[in-house]
N, C-alpha and C positions, 0 to 999 in steps of 0.2 A: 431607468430600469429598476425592476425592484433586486433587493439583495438581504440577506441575512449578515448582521453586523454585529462584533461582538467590543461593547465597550467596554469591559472591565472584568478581568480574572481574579476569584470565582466570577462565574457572572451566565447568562443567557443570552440568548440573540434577538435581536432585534431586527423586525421586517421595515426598511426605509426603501425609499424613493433617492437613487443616486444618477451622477450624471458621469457620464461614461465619454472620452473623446474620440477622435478618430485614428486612423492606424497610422503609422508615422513611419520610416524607411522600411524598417525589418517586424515591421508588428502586425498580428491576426487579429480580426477582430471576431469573436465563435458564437455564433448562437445557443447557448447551452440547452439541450434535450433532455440531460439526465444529471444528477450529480447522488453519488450515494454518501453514505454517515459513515467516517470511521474514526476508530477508538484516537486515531493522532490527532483529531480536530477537539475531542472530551478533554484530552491532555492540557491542548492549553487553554481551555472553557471552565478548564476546574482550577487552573494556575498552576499546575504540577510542572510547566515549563511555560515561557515565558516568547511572547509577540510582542512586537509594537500593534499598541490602538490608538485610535480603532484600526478595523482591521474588517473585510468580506469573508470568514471564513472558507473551508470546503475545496478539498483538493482531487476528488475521484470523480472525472465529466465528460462525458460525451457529449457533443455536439455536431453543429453545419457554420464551416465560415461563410462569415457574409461580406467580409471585404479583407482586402492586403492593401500594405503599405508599397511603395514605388520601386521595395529591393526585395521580395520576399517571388521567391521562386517553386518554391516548395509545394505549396498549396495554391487553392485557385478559390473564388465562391462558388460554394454548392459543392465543394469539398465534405465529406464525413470526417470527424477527426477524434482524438481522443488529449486531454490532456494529461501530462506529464509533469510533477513538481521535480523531476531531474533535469531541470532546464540547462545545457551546455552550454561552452562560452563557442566550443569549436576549436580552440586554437592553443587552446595550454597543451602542456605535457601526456596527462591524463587523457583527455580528448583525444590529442593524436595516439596514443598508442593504445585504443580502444577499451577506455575504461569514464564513460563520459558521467556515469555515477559519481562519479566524487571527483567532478571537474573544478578547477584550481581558481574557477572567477568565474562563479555564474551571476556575481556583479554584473559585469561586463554588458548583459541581457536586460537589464533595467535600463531606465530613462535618465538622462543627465537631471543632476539637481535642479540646473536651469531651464529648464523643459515643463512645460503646464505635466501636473501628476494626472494619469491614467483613469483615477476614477475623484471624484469628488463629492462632497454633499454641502449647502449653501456654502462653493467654493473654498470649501476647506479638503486636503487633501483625505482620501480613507484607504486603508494598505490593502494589499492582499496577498492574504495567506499561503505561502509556498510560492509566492512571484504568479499565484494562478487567482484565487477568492473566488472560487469556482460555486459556493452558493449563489448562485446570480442568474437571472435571466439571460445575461452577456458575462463574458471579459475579452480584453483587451492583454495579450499579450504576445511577446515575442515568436518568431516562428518557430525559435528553437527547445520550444514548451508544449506543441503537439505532433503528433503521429496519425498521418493517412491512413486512413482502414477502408475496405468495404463498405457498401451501403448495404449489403446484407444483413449484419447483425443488429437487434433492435437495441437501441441508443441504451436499454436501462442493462443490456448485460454488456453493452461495450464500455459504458463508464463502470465497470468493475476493472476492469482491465487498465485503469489508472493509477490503480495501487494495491490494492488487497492483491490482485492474479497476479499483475506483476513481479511483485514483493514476492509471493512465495513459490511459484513457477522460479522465478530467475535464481530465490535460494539453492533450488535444488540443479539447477542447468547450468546458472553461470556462476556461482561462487563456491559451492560445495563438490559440483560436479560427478554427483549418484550415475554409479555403473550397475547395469544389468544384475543381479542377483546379491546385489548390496541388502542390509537387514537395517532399518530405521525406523527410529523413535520422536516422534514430535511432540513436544509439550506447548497446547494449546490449540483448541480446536473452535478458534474463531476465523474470521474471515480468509487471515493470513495461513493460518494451519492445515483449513481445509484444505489452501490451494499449496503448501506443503505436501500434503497426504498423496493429493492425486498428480501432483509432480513427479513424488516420486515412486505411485505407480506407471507416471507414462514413462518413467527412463528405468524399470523392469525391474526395481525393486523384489524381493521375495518375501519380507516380511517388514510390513510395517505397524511400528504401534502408536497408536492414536490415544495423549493425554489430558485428560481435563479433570473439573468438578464438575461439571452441566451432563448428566444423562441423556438430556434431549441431542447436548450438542455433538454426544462419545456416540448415542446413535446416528446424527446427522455423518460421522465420519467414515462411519460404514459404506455409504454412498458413492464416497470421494476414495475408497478402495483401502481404507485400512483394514488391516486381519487381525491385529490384538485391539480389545478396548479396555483400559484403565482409568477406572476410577480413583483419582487424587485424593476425594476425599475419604475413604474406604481404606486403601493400602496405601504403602510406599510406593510410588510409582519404577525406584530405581530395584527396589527389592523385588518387585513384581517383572519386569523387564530380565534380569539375572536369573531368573528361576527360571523365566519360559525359554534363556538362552542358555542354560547348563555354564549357567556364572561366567559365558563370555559377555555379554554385554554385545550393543551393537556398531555396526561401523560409521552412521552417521546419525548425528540426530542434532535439534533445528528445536530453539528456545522459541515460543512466538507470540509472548505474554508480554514480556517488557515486566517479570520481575524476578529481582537477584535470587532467588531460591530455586525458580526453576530454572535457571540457566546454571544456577551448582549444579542441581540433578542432572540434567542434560549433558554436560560432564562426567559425572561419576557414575551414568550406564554407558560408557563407550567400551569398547571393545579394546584390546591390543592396536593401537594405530588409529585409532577412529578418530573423529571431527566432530566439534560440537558449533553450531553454527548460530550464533546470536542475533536474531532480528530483531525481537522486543524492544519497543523505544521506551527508555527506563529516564528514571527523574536524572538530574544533573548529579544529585546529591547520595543514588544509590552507590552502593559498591558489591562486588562478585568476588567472594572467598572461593577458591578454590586450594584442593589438596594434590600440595607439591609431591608428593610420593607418586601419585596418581600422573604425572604426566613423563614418569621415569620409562615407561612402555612405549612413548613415543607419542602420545594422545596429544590431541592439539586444539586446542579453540577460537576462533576468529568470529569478527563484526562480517557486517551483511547490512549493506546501505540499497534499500529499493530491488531489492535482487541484482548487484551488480547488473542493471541493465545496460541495455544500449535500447534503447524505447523503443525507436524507430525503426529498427531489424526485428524485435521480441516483440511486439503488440501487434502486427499483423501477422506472425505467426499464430498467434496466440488465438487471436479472430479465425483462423482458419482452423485451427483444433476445436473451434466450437462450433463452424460452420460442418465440419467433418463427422462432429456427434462422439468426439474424442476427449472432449473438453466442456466439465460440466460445470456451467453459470448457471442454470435455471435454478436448483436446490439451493445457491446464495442467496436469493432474492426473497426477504422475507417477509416486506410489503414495499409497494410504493406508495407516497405519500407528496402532499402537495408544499411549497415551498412553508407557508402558512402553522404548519403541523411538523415544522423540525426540533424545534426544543419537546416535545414529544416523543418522534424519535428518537433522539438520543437519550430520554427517560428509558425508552423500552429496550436499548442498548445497556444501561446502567442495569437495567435488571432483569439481566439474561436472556432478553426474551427473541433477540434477532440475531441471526449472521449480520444481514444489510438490510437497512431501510436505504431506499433510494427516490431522492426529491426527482417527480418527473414535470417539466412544464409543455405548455399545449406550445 
């Protein structure tokens, strides 16, 4: 199978020819349809955070399995499915008490050491990225790494729904939990933000403010149903937020950049009581000042791992909010592009120029 390979951080990918094995008790093997570009895959392609290489890239995919292993019940071939780098073990603490997001041993979902490895090239082993290396014409993994969907949806907006929708849907649904006439500020209106915005216009929001420096991208939010647009680089985005709120500030608002300045701000436009909810995946080495005085009102700020999902309850939801005409992927999709033409992608990623590219194979 061909796949996109990335040897070395800084570094680019490389299109090889790998060989790929069979499903083995509990393991899918997916025919990959779509996989789209997100900023977490530039992170560690630029070295800002750190993989074992080599390594297959790429964690947002839609596909069709084409085979299961002898214990996997789940799925069938000729299954639609989508994957998931929240891969569960099932069985820890977390798992069972419904938080499979930040399960205590998704180890456990890998292959034993002594086990021929999953993918290879001239029989040397090659990783993959988020236990999924979803740039690939195939992978090979665990069952408890994708979610049954519909065959309704077309494969390049159901691999959205691998992370970017997820990621920011589940911020606003399952970690932060926006009520009906809530008032929200989102800093960052990329792929995760947008799906912020319209999150929390689907759970009735009454005023939301949509943050960036991109013009194209503060108008793209308008779409996804924000009511304020703020320009970052223009104003203060917290000064601007306090004025249009007569110096309350608002009840929730949702970092979605991955850097320590706008997750200060994000903080210090909260309201009496409000939430500031951190998605942005920031360097190891960042750190978030926040002011101590400012949290005497009761203000509070928490992490946000994948949208506290549970994948396999939220992604055919999710499919069905877009099957509904409730839930807008079409405006995400900024081109598609062939496996061939990714480190291009993600040039056009680096300078501003897409929500998603998404690699589609025949």
């Amino acid at each position: 199978m061909r796949a996109a390979v990335l040897y070395e951080a800084p570094g680019t990918l490389e299109i090889e020819n790998l060989s790929i094995e069979k499903p083995a008790a509990n393991e899918v093997l997916v025919r990959i349809k779509a996989s789209g570009l997100c900023h977490t895959d530039l992170h560690f392609m630029q070295g800002h955070l750190k993989t074992a290489l080599p390594a297959v890239l790429g964690h947002e995919a839609s596909g069709v399995v084409e085979a299961v292993g002898s214990d996997v019940t789940y799925v069938a071939p000729g299954d639609h499915v989508i994957a998931c780098l929240s891969v569960f073990c099932g069985a820890c603490e977390h798992c069972l008490s419904g938080s499979p997001a930040i399960c205590e041993n998704p180890d456990s979902t890998n292959r034993a050491q002594d086990a021929p490895p999953r993918i290879t090239m001239d029989d040397r082993p090659v990783g993959q990225f988020m236990r999924l290396g979803a740039f690939a014409e195939q992978i090979l993994v665990h069952q408890n790494a994708v979610a049954k969907v519909s065959r309704d949806i077309p494969f390049d907006r159901a691999a959205l729904i691998g992370c970017g929708v997820t990621t920011g849907l589940g911020a606003v649904f399952n970690t932060a939990r926006v009520e009906p006439g809530a008032t929200v500020a989102v800093f960052g209106c990329g792929a995760i933000g947008l799906n912020v915005i319209q999150g929390a216009y689907l759970a009735g929001a009454r005023r939301i403010f949509a943050i960036d420096v991109n013009p194209d991208k503060l108008s793209l939010a308008g779409n996804f149903g924000a009511t304020d647009l703020c320009n970052a680089s223009e104003h203060d985005p917290v000064a601007q937020i306090l004025e249009a709120t007569n110096n309350k500030g608002v009840t929730y608002s949702f970092e979605a950049i991955g850097h320590p300045s706008a997750a200060e701000q994000a903080f210090m436009c909260l309201s009496k009581g409000g939430t500031a909810t951190i998605i942005g995946l920031m360097g190891a080495e960042d750190k978030v000042q926040l002011s101590g005085l400012h949290f005497l009102a009761e203000r509070k700020v928490q992490g946000c791992d994948m949208g506290s999902n549970r994948f396999r309850i939220d992604m055919p939801k999710y499919v069905q909010l877009y099957l509904d005409g409730r839930l807008n992927l079409d405006d995400m999709v900024s081109q598609t592009i062939a496996l061939e033409d990714i480190n291009s992608g993600f040039e056009a990623m680096i300078e501003g120029q897409t929500v998603r590219s998404v690699i589609t194979f025949d």
